[in-house]
N, C-alpha and C positions, 0 to 999 in steps of 0.2 A: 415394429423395428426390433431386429435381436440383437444381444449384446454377444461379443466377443467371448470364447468360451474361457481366456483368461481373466476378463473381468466377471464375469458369472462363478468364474472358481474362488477368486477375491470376496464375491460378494457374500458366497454360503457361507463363508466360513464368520464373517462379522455376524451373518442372520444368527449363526449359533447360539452369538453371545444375546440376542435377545431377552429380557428378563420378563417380557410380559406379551401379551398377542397387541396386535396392533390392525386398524381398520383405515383402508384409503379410503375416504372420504371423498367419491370422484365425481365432476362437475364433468360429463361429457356430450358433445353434439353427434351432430351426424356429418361432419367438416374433416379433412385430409387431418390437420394437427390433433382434433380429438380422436383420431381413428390409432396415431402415433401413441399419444399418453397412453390411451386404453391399452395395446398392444406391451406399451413399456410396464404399468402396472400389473397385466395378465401374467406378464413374464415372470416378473420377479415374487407375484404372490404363489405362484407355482412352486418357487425355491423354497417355500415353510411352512409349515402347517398354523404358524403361529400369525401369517396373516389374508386377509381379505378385503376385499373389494367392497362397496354400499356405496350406492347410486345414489347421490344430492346433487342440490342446487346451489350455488354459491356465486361470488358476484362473478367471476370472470370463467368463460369458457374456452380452451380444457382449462381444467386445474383440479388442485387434489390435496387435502388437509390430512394430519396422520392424530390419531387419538387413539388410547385405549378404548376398547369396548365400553358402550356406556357414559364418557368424558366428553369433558367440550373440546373440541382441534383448536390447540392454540397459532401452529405452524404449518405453515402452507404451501404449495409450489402451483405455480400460473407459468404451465409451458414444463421443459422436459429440463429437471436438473441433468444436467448433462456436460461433457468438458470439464472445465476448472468446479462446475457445480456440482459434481457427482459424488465427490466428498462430502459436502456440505447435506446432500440427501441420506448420505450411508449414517451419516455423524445423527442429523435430526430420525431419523430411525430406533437410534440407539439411545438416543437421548429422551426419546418421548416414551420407550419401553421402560424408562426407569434406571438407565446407567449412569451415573452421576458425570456431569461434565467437567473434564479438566481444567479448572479457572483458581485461581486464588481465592482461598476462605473470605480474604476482607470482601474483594469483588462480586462472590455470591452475596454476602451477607446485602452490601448494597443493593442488590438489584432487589432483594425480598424483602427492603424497605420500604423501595418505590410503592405508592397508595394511590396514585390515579391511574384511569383509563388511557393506555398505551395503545395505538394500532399502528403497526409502522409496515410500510410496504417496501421493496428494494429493488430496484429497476436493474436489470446485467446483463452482460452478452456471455456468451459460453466461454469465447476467448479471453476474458477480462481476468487476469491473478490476482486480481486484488480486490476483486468481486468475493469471492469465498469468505476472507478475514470477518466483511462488514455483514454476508450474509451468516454466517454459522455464529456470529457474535447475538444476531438479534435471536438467531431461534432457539440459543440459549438461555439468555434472558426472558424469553416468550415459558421453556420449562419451567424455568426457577420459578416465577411470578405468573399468577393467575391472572394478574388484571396487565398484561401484555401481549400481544399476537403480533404475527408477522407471516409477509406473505413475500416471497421472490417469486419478480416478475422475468421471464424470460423477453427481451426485445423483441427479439428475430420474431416470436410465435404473434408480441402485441404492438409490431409496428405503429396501425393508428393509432391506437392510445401513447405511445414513445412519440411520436407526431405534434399530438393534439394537446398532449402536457409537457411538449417543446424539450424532451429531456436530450442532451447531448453532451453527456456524459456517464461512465459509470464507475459505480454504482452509484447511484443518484437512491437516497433513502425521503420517501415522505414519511410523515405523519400526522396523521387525523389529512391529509392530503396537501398538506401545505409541504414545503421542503426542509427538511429537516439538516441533510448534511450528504454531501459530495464527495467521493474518493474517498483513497485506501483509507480506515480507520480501526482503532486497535478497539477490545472489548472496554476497554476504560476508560479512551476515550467516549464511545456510544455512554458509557454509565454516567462520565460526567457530565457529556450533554441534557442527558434525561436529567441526571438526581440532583446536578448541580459538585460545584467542582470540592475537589480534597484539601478539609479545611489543614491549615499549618498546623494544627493543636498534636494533629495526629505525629511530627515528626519532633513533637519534641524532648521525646524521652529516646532520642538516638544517641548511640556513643559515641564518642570519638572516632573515625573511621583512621587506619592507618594509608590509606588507598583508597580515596572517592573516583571512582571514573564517570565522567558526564558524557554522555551520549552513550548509544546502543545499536552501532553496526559495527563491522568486520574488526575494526582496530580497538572496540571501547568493550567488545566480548573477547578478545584473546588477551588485552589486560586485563579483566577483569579473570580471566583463567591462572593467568600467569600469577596474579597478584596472589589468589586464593591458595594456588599450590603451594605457594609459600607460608600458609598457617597464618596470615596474617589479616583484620578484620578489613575486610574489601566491601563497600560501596557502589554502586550503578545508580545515575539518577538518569533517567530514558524518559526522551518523548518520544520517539514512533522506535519501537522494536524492529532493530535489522537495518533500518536508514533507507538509502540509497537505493541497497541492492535490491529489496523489497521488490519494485521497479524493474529488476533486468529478467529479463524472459530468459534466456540460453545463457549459459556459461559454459564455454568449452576451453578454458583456458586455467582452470584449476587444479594443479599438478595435482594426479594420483585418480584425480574424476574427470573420467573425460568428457562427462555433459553432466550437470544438474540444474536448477532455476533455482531462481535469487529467493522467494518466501520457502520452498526444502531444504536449501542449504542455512537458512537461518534459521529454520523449525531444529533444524540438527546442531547449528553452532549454541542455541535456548537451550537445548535438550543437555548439550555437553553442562554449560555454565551451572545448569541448574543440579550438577551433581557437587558442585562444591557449597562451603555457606556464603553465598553470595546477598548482600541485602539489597534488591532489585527494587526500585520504585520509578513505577512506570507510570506514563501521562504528567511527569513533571518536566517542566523548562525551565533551564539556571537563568536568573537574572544579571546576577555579576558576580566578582569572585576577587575574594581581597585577601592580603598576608598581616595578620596580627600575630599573635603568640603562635597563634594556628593556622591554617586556610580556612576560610569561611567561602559557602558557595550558598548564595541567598538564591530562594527559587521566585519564582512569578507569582507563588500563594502569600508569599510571607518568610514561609520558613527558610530557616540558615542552619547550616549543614556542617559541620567543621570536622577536619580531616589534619594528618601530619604530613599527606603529600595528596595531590591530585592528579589528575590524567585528564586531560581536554580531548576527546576525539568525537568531535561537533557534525562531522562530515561537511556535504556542501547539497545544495539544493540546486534547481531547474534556474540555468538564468533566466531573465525578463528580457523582452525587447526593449519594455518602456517605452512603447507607443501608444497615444490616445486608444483607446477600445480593447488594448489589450486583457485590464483587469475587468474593466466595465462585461463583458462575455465570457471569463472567464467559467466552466460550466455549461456555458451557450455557445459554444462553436470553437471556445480558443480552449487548448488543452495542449499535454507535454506526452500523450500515452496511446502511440499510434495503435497496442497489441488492445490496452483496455477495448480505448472511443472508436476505432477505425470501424466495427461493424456497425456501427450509429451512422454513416455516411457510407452508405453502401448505396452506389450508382449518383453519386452527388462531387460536388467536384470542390477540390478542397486545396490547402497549400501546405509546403512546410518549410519553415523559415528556418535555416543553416545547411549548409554543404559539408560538413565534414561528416565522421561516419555516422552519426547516430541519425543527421539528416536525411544521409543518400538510403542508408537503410527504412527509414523510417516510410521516407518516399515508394520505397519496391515492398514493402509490406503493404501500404496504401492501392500503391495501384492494380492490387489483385480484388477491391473492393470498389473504390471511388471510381466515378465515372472518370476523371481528369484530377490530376495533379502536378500541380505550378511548387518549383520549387525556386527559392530565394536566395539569394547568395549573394551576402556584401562584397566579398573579394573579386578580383578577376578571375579566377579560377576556383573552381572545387576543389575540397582541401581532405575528401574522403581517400580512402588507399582506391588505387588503380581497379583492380577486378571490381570494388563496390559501381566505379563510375562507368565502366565498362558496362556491366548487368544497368543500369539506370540509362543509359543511351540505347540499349536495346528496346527498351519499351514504349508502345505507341504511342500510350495516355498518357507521358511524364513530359512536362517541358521543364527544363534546366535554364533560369535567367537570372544569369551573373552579373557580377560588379551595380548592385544594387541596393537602395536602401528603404526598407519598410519605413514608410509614414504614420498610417492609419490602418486599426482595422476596423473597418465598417459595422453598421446595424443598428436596427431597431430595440426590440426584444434578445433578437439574435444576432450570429455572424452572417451579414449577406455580402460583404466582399474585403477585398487588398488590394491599399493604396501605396505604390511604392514609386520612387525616384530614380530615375536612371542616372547612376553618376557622374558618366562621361557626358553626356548629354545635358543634364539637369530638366529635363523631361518626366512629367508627371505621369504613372500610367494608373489605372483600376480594373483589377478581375473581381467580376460578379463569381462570388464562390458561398459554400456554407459552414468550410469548416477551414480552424489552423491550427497547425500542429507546430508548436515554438520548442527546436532541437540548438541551440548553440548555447551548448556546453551547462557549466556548473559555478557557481560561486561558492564559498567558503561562509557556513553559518557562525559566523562571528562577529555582528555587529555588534552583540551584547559583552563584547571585550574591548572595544574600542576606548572608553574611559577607564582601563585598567591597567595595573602595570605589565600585562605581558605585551610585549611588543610584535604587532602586523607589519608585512611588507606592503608595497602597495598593490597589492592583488586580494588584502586582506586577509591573506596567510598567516598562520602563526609560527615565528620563526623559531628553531629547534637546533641543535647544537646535535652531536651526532649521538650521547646516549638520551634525546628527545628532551629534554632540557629546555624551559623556556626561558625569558629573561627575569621571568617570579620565580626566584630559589622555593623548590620544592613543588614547582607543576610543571608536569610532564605534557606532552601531545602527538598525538598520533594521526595519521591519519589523512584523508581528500582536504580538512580544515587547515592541516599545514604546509610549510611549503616544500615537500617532498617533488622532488621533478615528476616524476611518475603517479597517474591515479590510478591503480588498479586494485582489487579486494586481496589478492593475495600479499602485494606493497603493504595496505593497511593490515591489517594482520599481526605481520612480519615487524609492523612499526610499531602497533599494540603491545608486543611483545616486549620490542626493544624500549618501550617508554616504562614498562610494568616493573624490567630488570633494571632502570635507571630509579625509578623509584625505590626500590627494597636497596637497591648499594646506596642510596640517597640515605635512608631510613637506619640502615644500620651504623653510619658515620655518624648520626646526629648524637 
């Protein structure tokens, strides 16, 4: 297979940076996909003098380990990094020649603490963006640490084995073969999994923050911008870098960008942040958050955090059906990420529960995959924009069955069907299906505010006054978690901002 002569220009130019020669280590048959690999390795060892080819045996055919001459391969590929993995190849190239990986001191240091035997393997589809985070996370930790390897498995190339170890979902990470962890995950999360989590000891030589912001998407990085430009000591306490948007494949609504995707526009809003002195501590979740002399923001380890003003921008997560079998298969058929899971149910016939847009789209992405797809919809009508439903009644394999109410999702092991209610009727129906895609809408991560004093509406919103003002004198919110009418990343932002400047006029009155 040949690459595009703009990604081939791309690619000479990283080989440059090579610091050492480097050997694929390739596992190949006499089969159509190892004829591919071979091809794809031929190509690219062509592009350097600094690498080659050596014919082994390894557990999975095609596939290919990268080492220096002479070294053990700690980092692997089973099938063609390719799509969203093609990074992740260029990165583990650069990284096993010797280029030190961009991760935080404390984080390496971690990982080269880790003392037992690691093998962790990473199941993905080409189309998955949140595939890459989980894979370039382990094959950096695989460099750092001798006694860790990792291998990415491509689906499409090891269908039966994706079959046979029932995976339906990605990335789906084992270890030593057992399942380790599911979906998008940051490198510190993956550390704290292994090494066990971040004792409180560590945060308690913190100062006084004048600016703590909790959360780390659109709204909790442009305060934490805003706050900084100001010379003032700013705080980030993050559990998933980027939030939400991580999640959204296209953005074409971004004044000034007329297309980017949600993990590039967060790698560039990180990249921005991280030119001020911002004190980012990531993989921590606030437990509650109270007004004494100070604000105090206790996290989930233990530690408490104390600040002169705060900024709440929590976002909001994937709602739930809250149906029997929903969390029970969660991983096993029921999933929120039609662009990840949708190549796992390729000629299989699936559902997706909501009619507004995320569902009607979710649906006509689906159906260029799935044998069949039953979509669900409580209301009488679809509640997507017009053209979305328009394109979704064109299509053969989609049935549209409104004013309806999911019961059950089915299964054994797995999802093998949906049980849903006809409302008008009161009539019970069941589609034998394999997969469900659960699209209506987002709630507001803020149950851990409910016994405090900022005040929720009943949407579980936090309510904000217009310079973002909560009803605790001196925390601010921004953001999907409040009750701004509008949820879009440019909104939060724009609300980031206005909570950041509500705090500093906050701070200078005091």
């Amino acid at each position: 297979m040949a690459l595009d002569n703009e990604i081939k220009g791309q690619l000479a130019q990283y080989l440059e940076l090579l610091e050492s020669d480097i050997v694929f280590k390739a596992s190949l048959g006499d089969d159509e996909n190892s004829e591919k690999v071979k091809e794809f390795l031929e190509e690219i060892a062509e592009m350097s003098p600094k690498l080659s080819i050596e014919a082994v045996t390894l557990s999975r055919t095609p596939s290919f380990a990268l080492a220096q001459p002479g070294q053990e391969s700690r980092v692997a590929f089973a099938g063609l990094p390719l799509g969203h993995e093609f990074t992740s190849f260029i990165l583990a190239l650069l990284q096993v020649a010797g280029r030190a990986p961009k991760i935080d001191a404390a984080i390496a240091k971690r990982i080269q603490a880790i003392d037992k035997k690691l093998h962790f393997e990473t199941y993905v589809s080409l189309t998955c963006h949140n595939c890459p985070d989980v894979v370039q996370s382990l094959n950096i930790m695989s460099v750092l640490n001798p006694n860790i390897s990792h291998t990415m498995i491509e689906g499409g190339m090891f269908q039966d084995e994706v079959e046979a170890k029932k995976i339906m979902a990605v990335p789906t990470v084992l270890l030593d073969d057992v399942e380790f962890a599911s979906g998008r995950m940051t490198i510190e999360q993956l550390v704290e999994l292994a090494a066990g989590p971040t004792s409180a000891d560590e945060f308690t030589d913190k100062d006084v923050f004048d600016v703590l912001v909790v959360g780390g998407g659109p709204a909790g990085n442009s305060a934490a911008i805003y706050a900084a430009r100001k010379g003032i000591n700013t705080g980030m306490v993050v559990e998933t870098y980027g939030g939400q948007v991580m999640d959204t494949v296209g953005i074409e609504n971004m004044v000034g960008t007329p297309y980017t995707e949600g993990p590039r526009l967060m790698a560039q809003v990180e990249e921005h942040v991280n030119q001020y002195n911002v004190d980012i501590m990531k993989n921590q979740r606030a437990k509650s958050i109270r007004k004494n002399e100070l604000i105090e923001v206790e996290l989930e380890n233990g530690a408490i955090l104390k600040a002169k003003s705060a900024i709440l921008s929590v976002g909001a997560a994937w709602r739930n059906v809250n149906v029997p079998g929903e969390e029970e298969f969660r991983t096993k058929g029921v999933t929120n990420c039609p662009h990840c899971d949708g190549p796992l149910f390729t000629g299989k016939d699936v559902a997706v529960i909501g009619g507004g847009n995320s569902g009607i789209e979710a649906a006509i992405d689906l159906a260029g995959l799935a044998k069949h797809v039953y979509v669900l919809e409580f209301l009488p009508e679809l509640k997507a924009d017009q053209v979305l439903q328009d394109r979704v009644n064109s299509l053969a394999n989609v049935t549209v069955i409104k004013n309806v109410a999911t019961k059950e999702i089915t299964g054994t092991d797995q999802v093998n069907g949906i049980s849903y209610v006809d409302r008008e009727t009161n009539e019970e129906h069941h589609i034998a299906l394999e997969g469900v895609f659960v699209q209506i809408g987002l709630v507001p991560n803020t149950a851990w505010l409910r016994e405090s004093d900022v005040v929720l509406n009943e949407r579980g919103e936090i309510v904000v006054d217009n310079h973002g003002m909560t009803s605790l004198e001196g925390v601010f919110a921004a953001g999907d978690c409040t009750d701004s009418v509008y949820k879009q990343i440019i909104i939060s932002m724009g609300a980031g901002a206005t909570a950041a400047l509500g705090a500093f006029d906050y701070l200078i009155r005091q």
